[in-house]
N, C-alpha and C positions, 0 to 999 in steps of 0.2 A: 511611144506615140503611134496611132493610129495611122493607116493608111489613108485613111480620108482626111485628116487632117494633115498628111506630110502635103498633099496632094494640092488641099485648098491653104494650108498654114494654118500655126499653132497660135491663138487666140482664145481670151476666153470667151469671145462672140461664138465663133467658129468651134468652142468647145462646146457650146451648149446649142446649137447647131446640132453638135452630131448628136447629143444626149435626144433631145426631140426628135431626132431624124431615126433613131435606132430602136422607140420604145412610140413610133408613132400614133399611134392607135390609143396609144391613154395620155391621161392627162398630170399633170405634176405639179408641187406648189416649189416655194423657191428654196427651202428647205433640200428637197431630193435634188435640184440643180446644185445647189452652193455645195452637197457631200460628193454629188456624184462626179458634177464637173471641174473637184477639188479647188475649189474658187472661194476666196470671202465673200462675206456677205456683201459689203461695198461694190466688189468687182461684179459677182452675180447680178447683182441688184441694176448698176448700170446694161450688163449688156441685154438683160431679161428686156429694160425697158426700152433702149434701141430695138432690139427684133419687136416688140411692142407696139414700136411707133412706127415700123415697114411693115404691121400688120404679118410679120410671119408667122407668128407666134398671138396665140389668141386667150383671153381668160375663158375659161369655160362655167366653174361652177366654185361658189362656196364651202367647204364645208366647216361648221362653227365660224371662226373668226379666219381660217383658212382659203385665200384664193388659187384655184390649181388653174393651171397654163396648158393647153393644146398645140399640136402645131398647125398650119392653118396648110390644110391640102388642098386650100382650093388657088393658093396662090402660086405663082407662076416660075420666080425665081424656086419657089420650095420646090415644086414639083421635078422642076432643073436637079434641086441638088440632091434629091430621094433618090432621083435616075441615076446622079453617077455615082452618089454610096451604093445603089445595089449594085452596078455594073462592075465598082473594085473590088465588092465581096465577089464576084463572079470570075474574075479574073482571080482573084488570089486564089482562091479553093482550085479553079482549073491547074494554076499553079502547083496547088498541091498534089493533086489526083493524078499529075505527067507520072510516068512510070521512069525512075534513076536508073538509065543505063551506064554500067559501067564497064570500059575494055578490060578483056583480059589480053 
């Protein structure tokens, strides 16, 4: 499990949450959500369309019979939860980079 989800909890809202939040800049159909965020399609389907319906998550463009999903930066709570997934990648890499002292 992810740090960003130990943080906010393990949900498949919250899992597809972070899938959006992690690949922000492009956009995805529900396909790449249901494999990536190992969710069925029922489950997927539901929490796509909660975020859907708080406007987090936005459709953007068709392609063929294809609807793909953004996430919506310009909303409030998003912008909230962008800052503190980048802030725990920040901390955990600092985490890593401490130099392991150890006594002799």
């Amino acid at each position: 499990m992810s740090l960003f989800l130990k943080s906010i909890g393990d949900s498949p809202r919250n899992r597809v949450l972070e899938f959006f939040i992690e690949g922000r800049e492009l956009d995805y159909s529900l396909k790449d959500v249901m494999t990536n965020c190992d969710l069925s399609k029922t489950l997927a389907m539901l929490s796509m369309h909660d975020l859907i319906e708080d406007e987090m998550i936005l459709p953007t463009r068709k392609v063929s019979k294809i609807q793909l999903f953004k996430l919506n930066l310009k909303d409030r709570p998003v912008i909230g939860l962008c800052w503190v997934f980048d802030d725990l990648i920040k901390v955990s890499l600092e985490d890593i980079k401490k130099p392991q002292v150890t006594e002799i």
